[in-house]
C-alpha positions as CSV (number, residue, x, y, z in Angstrom):
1,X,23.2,13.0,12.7
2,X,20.5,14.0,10.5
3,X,21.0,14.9,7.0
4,X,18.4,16.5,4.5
5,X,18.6,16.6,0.1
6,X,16.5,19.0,-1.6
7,X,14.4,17.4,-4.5
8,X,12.0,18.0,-6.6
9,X,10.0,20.8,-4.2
10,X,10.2,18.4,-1.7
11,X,13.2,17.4,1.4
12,X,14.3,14.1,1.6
13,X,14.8,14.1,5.6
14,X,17.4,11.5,6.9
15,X,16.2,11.2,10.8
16,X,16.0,8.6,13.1
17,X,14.1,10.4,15.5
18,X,11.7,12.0,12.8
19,X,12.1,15.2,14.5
20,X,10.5,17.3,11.1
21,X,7.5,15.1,10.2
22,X,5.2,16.6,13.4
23,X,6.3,20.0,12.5
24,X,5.1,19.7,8.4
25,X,2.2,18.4,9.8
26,X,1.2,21.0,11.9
27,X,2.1,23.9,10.0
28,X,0.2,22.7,6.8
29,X,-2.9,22.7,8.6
30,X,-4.5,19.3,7.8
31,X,-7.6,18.6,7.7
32,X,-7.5,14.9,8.5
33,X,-4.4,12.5,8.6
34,X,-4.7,9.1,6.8
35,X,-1.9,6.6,7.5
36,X,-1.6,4.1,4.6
37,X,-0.2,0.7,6.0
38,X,-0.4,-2.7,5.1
39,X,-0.7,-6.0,7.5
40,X,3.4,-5.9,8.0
41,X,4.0,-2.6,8.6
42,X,0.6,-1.6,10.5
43,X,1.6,-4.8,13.0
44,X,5.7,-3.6,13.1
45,X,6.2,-0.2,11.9
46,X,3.3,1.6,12.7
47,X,4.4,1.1,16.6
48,X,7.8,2.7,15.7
49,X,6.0,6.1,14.2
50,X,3.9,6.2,17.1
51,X,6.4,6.4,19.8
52,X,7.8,8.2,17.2
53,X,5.8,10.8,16.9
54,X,3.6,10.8,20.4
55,X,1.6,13.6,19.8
56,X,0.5,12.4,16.7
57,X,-3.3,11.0,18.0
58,X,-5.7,12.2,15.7
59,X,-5.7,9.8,12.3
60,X,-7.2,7.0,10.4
61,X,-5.4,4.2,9.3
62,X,-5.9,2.4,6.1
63,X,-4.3,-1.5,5.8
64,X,-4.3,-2.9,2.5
65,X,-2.5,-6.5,2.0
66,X,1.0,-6.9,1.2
67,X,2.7,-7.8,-1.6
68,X,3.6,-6.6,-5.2
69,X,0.6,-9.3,-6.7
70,X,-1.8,-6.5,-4.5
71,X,-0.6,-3.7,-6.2
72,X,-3.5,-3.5,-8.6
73,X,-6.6,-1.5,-9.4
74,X,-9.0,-3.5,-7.2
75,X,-6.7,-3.0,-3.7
76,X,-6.2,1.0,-5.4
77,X,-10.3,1.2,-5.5
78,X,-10.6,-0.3,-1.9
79,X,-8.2,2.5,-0.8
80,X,-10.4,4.8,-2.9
81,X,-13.8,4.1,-1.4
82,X,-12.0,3.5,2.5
83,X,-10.9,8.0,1.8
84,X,-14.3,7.9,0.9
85,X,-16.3,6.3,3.5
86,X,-13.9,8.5,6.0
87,X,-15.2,11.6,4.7
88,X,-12.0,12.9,3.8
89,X,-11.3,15.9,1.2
90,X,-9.0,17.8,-0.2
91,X,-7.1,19.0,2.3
92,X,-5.9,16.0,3.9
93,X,-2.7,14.2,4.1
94,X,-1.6,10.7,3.9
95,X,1.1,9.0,5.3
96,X,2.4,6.3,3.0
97,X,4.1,3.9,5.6
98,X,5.6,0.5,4.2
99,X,7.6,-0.6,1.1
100,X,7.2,-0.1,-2.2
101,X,4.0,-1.7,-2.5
102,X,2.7,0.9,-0.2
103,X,4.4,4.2,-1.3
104,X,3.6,3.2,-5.1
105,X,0.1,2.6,-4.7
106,X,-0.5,5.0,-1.7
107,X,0.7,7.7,-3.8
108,X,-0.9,6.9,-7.1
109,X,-4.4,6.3,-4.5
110,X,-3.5,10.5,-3.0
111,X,-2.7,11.8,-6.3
112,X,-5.9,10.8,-7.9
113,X,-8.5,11.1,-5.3
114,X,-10.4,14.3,-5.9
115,X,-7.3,15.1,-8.6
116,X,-4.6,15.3,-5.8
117,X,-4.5,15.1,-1.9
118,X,-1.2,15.9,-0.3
119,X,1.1,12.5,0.5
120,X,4.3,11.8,2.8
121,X,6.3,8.9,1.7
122,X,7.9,6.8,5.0
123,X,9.7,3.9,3.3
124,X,10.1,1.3,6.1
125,X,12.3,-1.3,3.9
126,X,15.4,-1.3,2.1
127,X,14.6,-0.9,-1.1
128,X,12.1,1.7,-0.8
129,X,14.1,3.9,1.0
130,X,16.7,4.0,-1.8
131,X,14.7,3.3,-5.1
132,X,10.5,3.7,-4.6
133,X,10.0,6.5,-2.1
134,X,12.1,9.1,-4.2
135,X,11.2,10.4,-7.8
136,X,7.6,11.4,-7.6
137,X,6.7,8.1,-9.8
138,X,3.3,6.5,-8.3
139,X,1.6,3.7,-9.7
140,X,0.3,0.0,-9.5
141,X,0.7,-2.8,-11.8
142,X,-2.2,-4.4,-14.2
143,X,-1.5,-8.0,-15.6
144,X,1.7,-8.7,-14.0
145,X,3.2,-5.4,-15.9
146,X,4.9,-3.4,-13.4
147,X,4.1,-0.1,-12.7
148,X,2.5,0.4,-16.2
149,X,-0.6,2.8,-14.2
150,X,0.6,5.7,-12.8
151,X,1.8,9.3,-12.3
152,X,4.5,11.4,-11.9
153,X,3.7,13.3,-8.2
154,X,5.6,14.6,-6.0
155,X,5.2,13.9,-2.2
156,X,5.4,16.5,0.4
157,X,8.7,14.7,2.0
158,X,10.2,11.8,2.3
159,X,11.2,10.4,5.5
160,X,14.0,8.0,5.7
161,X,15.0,6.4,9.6
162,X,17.3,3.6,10.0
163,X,14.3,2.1,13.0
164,X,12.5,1.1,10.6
165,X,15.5,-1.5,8.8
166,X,15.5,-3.3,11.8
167,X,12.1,-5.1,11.3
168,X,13.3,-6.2,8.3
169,X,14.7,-10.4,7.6
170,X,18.2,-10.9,5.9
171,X,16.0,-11.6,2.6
172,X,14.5,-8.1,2.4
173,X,17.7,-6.4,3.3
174,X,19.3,-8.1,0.3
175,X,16.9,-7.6,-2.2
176,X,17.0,-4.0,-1.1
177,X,20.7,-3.7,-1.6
178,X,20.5,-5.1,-5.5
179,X,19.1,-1.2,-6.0
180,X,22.0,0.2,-4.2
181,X,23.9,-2.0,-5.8
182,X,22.7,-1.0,-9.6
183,X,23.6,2.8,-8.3
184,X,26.5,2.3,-8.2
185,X,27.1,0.4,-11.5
186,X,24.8,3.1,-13.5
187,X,26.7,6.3,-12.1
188,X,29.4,5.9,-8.7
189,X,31.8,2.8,-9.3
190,X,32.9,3.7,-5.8
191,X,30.0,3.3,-4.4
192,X,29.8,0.2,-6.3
193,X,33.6,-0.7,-4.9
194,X,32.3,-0.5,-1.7
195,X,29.4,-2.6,-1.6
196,X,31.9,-5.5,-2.8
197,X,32.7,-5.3,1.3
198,X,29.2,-4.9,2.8
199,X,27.0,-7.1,4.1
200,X,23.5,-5.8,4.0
201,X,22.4,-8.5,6.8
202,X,25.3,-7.3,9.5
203,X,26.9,-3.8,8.5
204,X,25.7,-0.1,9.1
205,X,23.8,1.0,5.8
206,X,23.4,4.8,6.7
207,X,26.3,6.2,4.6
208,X,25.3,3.8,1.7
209,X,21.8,4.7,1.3
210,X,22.4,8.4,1.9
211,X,25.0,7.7,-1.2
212,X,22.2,5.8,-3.2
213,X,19.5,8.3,-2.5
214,X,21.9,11.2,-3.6
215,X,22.8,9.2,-7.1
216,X,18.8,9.0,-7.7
217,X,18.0,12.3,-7.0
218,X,20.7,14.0,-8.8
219,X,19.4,12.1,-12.0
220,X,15.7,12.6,-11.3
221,X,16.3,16.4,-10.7
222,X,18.0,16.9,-14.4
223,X,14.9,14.7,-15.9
224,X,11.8,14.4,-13.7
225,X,9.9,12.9,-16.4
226,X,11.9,10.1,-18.0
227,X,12.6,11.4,-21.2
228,X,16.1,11.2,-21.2
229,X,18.6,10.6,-18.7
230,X,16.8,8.8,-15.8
231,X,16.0,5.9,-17.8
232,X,19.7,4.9,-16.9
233,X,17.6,4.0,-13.7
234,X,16.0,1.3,-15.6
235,X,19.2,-0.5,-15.9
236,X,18.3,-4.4,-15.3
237,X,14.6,-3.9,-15.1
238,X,13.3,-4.7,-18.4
239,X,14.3,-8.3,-18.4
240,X,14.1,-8.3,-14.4
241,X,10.6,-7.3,-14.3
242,X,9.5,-9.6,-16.5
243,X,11.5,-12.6,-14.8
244,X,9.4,-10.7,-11.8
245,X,6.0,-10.1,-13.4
246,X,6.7,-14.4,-14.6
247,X,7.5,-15.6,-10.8
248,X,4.3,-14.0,-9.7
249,X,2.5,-16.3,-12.0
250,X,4.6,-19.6,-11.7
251,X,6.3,-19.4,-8.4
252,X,4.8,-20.0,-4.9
253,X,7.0,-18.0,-3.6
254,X,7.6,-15.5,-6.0
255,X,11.1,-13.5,-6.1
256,X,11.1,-9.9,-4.6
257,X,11.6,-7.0,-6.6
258,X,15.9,-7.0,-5.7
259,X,16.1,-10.5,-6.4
260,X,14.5,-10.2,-9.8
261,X,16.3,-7.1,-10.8
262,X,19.7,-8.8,-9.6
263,X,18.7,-11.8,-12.4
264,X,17.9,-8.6,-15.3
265,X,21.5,-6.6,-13.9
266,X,23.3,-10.0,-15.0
267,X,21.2,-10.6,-18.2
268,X,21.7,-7.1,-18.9
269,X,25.3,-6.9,-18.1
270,X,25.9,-9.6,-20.9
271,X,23.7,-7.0,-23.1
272,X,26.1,-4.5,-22.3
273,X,29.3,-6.3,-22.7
274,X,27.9,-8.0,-26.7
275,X,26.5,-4.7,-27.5
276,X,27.8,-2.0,-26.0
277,X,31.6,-1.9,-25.1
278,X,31.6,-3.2,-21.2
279,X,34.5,-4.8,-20.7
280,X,34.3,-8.8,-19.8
281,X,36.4,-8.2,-16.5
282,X,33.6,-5.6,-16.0
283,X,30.9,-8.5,-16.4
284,X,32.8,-10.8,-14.5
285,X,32.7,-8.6,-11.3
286,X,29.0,-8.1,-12.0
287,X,28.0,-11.6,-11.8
288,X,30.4,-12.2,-8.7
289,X,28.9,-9.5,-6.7
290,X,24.6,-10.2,-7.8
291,X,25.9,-14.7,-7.5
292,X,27.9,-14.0,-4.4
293,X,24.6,-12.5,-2.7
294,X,21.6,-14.2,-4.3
295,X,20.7,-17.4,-5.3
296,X,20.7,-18.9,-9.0
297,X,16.9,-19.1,-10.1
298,X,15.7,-21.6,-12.2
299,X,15.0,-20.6,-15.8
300,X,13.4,-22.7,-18.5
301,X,13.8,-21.8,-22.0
302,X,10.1,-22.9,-22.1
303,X,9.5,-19.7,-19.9
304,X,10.9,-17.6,-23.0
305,X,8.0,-16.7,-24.9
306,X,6.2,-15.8,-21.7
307,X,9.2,-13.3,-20.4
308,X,9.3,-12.1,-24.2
309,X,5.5,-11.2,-23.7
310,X,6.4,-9.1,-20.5
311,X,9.1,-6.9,-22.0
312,X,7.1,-5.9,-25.2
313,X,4.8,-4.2,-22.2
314,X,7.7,-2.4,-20.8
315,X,7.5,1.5,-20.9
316,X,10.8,2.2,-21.9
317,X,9.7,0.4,-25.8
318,X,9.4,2.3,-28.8
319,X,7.7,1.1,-31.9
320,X,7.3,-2.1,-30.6
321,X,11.7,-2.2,-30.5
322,X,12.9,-3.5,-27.0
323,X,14.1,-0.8,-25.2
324,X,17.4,-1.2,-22.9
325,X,19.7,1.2,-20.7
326,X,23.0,-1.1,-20.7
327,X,26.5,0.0,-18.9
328,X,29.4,0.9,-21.4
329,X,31.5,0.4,-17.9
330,X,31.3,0.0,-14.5
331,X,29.7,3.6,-13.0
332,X,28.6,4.9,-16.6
333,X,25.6,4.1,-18.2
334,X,24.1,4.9,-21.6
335,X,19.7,4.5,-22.2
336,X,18.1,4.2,-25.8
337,X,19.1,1.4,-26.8
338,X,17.1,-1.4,-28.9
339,X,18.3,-5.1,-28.7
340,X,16.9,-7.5,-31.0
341,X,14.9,-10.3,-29.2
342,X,17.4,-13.1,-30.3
343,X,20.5,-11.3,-28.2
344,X,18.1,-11.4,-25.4
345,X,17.4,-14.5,-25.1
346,X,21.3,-15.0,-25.3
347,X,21.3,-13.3,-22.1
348,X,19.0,-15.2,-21.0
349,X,20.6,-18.3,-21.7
350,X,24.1,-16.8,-20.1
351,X,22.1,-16.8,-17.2
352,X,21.2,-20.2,-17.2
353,X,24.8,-21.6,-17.5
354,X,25.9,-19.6,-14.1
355,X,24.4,-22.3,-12.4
């Protein structure tokens, strides 16, 4: 049954079938349709939105490579010059069709070009559908700091349809559910409760990502901006996206996005259990759940100094303090906090002995 939220000026539409996306289409008038894709999605998604969506013939499609290390200026000017070369103005569309990758930089490349182009965000994995597609934040990462280009813009709508989960591998589907996972430990311990007893890789997700979607919107609707409480969102990505930013650089096969931000929800657990009043059963279900799913990654404490770097880039910092949001219990979250770079690297070794 489809189901619909109400964001920011903009619907969230829950539909398999994607019965509204030819309707907003046609009755905005659009010049020209671009469909942003990259090699994945163009080869297994883009099939699904066309059978989708038959009478949708007339558009260009732009592929760019996937992968967060080609989230970057130079792929965000090829975008650029591709609008360009198809003639296209300011009263197009595009279709952001893919992961994260693709709805960051897609809608950082429509909000930009010519100041602003309209944008529809189709999140085809896991983790897009309940973290990247929803917010308004765009952007694209520059020296292996996440995200640290970008804008706050609001898409037309967001599309979410279960099709698209199925061209997904058992890795993708759990890094995706570490984000559903941190929603429920920042705001909805029973939605946390419940995704002790889920398997991402076997059981019906619907009801859970509606749940997760709902719990990010409801916080970026009181603070579209991050000035207050939607940094509570951060919770586990300043040390995960520098254990992130650090396996792009070292790792042939670097960690996705979920798996790093499972590693920074356990570091930052410990944070929030030293510092600010978790309780240690609290912290012991939190590393069951994140060790239960994923596997233990190899830190050095040579590797230190290098994550160290990464988090002083972080946008969350203020006057060159570290800045945290840490859990003060399962479901509740607080954000502004500063933690001194010896306690983190305490976490960081209480990562280490899990193995």
């Amino acid at each position: 049954m489809a189901k619909q939220i109400s964001s920011l000026g903009y619907s969230v539409y829950f539909e398999d079938d994607l019965a509204s996306l030819e309707q907003l289409i046609v009755s905005n008038g659009y010049s020209q349709v671009l469909v942003l894709v990259d090699r994945n999605t163009n080869d297994h998604c883009l099939p699904i939105l066309q059978t989708l969506l038959p009478n949708l013939t007339d558009y260009d499609i732009i592929e760019v490579d996937p992968g967060e290390e080609n989230k970057n200026i130079d792929f965000c000017i090829g975008v650029w010059k591709t609008m360009l070369d198809f003639g296209v103005d300011r009263k197009a569309l595009m279709i952001n069709l893919g992961g994260g990758v693709v709805t960051d930089m897609g809608g950082f490349a429509a909000s930009t070009y010519k100041r602003g182009i309209d944008f529809i965000q189709i999140p085809t994995t896991l983790l897009s559908q309940v973290d990247a597609s929803v917010g308004g934040k765009t952007g694209i990462d520059l020296d292996n700091v996440k995200n640290i280009i970008g804008t706050f813009t609001q898409p037309q709508a967001v599309f979410i349809s279960a099709k698209f989960l199925a061209t997904l591998d058992d890795r993708q589907l759990r890094s995706g559910f570490a984000e559903v996972i941190k929603h429920g430990l920042i705001f909805d311990v029973n939605l946390f409760n419940r995704c002790k007893n889920i398997d991402p890789t076997k059981d019906s997700l619907d009801e859970i990502v509606f749940r997760s979607v709902e719990i990010k919107n409801e916080v970026i609707t009181q603070d579209p901006t991050e000035k207050g409480l939607r940094k509570i969102l951060n919770f586990g990505h300043t040390i995960g996206h520098a254990v992130e930013g650090y396996s792009m650089l070292h790792d042939e096969n670097p960690l996705l996005h979920g798996e790093a931000i499972a590693i920074g929800m356990i570091c930052e657990a410990y944070l929030s259990f030293k510092l600010n009043g978790l309780p240690e059963e609290d912290l012991k279900e939190i590393v069951s759940i994140f060790s239960e799913r994923f596997a233990h990654y190899s830190l050095s404490a040579d590797s230190y100094d290098d994550l160290l770097t990464l988090m002083t880039n972080d946008k969350k910092n203020e006057a060159n303090k570290l800045g945290f949001a840490l859990l003060s219990a399962i479901g509740a979250c607080t954000y502004n906090l500063y933690v001194e770079r010896d306690i983190i690297i305490d976490s960081l070794d209480f990562y280490k002995t899990l193995n």
